[in-house]
Backbone as CSV, one residue per row, in Angstrom:
resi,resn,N_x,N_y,N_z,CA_x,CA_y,CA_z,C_x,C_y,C_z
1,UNK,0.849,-1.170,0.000,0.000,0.000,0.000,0.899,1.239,0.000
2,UNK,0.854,2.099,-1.005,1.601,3.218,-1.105,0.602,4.789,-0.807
3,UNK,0.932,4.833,0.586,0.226,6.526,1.108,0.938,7.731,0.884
4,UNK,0.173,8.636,0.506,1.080,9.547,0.189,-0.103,10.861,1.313
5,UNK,0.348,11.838,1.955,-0.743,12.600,2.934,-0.201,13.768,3.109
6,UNK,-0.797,15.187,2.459,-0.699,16.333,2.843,-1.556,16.614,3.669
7,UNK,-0.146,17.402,4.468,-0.778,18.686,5.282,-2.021,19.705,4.660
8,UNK,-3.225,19.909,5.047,-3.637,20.743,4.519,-4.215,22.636,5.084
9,UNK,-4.315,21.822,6.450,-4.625,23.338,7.522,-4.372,22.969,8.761
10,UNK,-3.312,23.989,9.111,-2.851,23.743,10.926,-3.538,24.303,11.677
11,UNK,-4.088,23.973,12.622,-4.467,25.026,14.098,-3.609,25.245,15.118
12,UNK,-2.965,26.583,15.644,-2.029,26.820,16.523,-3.322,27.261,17.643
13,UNK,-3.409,26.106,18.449,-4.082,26.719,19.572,-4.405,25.706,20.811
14,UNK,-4.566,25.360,21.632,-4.260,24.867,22.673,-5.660,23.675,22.351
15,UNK,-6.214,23.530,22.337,-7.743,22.626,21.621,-6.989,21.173,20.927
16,UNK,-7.249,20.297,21.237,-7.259,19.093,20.346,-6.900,18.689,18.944
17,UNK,-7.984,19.303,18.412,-7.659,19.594,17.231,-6.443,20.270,16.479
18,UNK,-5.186,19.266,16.188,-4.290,20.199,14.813,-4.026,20.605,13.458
19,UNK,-4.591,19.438,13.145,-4.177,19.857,11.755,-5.538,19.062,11.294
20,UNK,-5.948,18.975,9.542,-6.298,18.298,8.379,-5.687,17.856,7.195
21,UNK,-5.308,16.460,6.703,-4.534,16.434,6.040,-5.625,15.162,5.083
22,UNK,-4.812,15.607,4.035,-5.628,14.722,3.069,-4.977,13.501,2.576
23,UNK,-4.913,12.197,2.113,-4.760,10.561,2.483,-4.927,10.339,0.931
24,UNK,-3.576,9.815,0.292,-3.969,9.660,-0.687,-3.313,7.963,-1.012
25,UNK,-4.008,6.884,-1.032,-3.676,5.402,-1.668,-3.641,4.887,-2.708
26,UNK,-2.448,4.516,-2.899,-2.695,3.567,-3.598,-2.627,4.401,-5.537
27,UNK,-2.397,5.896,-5.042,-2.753,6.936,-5.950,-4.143,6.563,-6.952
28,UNK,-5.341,6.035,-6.339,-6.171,5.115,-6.648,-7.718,5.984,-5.792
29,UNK,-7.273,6.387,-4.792,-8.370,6.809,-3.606,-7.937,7.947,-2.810
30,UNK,-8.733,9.170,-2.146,-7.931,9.758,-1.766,-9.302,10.405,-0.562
31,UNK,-8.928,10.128,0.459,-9.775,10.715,2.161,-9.055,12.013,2.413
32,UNK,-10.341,12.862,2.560,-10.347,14.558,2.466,-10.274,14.624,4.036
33,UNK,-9.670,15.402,5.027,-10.133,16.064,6.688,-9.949,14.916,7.340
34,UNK,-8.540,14.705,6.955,-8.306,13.012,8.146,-7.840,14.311,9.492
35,UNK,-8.231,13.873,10.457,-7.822,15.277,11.736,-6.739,14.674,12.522
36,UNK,-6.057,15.486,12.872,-4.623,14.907,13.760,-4.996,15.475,15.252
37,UNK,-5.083,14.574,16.439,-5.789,15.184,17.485,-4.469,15.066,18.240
38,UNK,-4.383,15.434,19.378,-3.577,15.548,20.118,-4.287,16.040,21.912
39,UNK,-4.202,14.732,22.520,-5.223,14.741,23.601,-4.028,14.392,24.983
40,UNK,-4.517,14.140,25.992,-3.122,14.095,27.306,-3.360,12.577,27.044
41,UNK,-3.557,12.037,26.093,-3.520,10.089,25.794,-2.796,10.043,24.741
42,UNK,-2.233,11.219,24.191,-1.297,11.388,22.586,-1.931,11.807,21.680
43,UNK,-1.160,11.479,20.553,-1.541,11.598,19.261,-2.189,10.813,18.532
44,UNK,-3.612,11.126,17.785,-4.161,10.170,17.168,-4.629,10.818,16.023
45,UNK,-5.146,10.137,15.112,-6.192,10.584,14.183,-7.690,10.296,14.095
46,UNK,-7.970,11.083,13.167,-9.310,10.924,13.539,-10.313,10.994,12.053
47,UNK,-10.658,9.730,11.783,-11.051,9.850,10.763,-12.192,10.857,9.967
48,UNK,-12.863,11.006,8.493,-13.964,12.316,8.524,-15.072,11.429,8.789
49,UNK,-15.923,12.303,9.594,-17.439,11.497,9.945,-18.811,12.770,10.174
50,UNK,-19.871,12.259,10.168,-21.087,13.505,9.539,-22.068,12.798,11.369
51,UNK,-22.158,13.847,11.427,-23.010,14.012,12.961,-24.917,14.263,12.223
52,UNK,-25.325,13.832,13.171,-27.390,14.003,12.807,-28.168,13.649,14.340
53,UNK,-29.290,14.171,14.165,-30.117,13.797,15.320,-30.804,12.757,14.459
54,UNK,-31.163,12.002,15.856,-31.819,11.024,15.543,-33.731,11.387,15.309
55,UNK,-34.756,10.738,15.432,-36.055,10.933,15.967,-36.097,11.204,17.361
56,UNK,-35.604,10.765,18.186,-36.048,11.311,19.385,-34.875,12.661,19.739
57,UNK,-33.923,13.287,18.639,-33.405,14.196,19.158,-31.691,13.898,19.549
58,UNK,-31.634,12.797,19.850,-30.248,12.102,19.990,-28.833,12.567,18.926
59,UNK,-27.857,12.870,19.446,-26.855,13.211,18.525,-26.696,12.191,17.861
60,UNK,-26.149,11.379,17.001,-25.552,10.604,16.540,-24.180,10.681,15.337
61,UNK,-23.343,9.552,15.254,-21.992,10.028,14.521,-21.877,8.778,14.095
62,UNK,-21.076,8.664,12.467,-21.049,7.480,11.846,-19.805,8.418,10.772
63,UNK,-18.958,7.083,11.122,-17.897,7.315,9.733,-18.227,7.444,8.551
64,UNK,-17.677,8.520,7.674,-17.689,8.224,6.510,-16.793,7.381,5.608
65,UNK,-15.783,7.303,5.952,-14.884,6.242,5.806,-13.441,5.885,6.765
66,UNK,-13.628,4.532,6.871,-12.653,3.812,7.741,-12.086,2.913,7.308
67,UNK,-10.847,2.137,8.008,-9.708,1.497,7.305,-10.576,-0.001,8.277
68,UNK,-10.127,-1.096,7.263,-10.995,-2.005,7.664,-10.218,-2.767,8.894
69,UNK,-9.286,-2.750,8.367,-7.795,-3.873,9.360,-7.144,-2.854,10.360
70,UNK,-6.667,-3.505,11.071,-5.536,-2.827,11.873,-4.142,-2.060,10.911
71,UNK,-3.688,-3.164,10.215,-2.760,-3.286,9.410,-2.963,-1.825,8.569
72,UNK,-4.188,-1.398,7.717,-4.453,-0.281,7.380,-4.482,1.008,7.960
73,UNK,-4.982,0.627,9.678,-5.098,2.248,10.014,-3.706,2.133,10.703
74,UNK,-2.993,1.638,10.960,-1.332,1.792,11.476,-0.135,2.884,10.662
75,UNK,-0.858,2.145,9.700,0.093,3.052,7.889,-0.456,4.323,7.332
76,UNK,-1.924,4.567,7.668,-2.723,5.451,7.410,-2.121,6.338,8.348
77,UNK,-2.153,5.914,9.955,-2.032,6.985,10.859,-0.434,7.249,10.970
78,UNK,0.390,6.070,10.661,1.831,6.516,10.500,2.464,7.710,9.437
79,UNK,1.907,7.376,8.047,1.396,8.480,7.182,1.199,9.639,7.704
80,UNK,0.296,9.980,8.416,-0.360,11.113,8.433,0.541,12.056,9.711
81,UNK,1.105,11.186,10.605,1.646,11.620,11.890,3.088,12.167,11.329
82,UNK,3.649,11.447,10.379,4.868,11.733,9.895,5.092,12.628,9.202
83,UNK,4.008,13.460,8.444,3.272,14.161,7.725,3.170,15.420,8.509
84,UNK,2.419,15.556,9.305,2.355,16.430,10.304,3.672,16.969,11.242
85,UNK,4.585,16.145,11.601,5.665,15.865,11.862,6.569,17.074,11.245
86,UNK,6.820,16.732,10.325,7.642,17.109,8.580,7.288,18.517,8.667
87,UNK,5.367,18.918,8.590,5.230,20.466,8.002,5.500,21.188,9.564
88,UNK,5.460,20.334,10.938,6.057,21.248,11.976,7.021,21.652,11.955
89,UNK,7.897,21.110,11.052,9.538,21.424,11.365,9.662,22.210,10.291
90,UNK,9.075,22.585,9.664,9.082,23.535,8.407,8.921,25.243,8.539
């Protein structure tokens, strides 16, 4: 699997949220607003996903797309961390 993942918008601000970077496989497929979080548990990502109420009013949240294996989101999130990494030191 060949990833390739730009940086696309940083946030300098104390909040969770750092960056958006876009995920490109396989030069075949490409995931828009992968989010780079950064919480006092580390660094993670966070895939894009669409929020709705339910009928009785209930928030609800569902991926829009996710990596099926482990094996996938390891390389995805190694990608993206290394990525992020790179445009800090820039």
């Amino acid at each position: 699997m060949v990833i390739k993942t730009t940086i696309k918008k940083m946030f300098n601000s104390d909040k969770p949220l750092k960056a958006f970077a876009d995920v490109e496989i396989d030069g075949s497929i490409v995931i828009h607003s992968v989010a780079v979080m950064e919480t006092e548990k580390g660094r993670h990502i966070s895939m894009p996903y669409t929020k709705w109420k339910n009928k009785d009013g209930e928030e609800k949240q569902h991926d829009v797309v996710h990596p099926i294996t482990s094996y996938a989101r390891r390389q995805i999130e190694e990608s993206v961390l290394a990525a992020y990494d790179s445009h800090i030191k820039e």
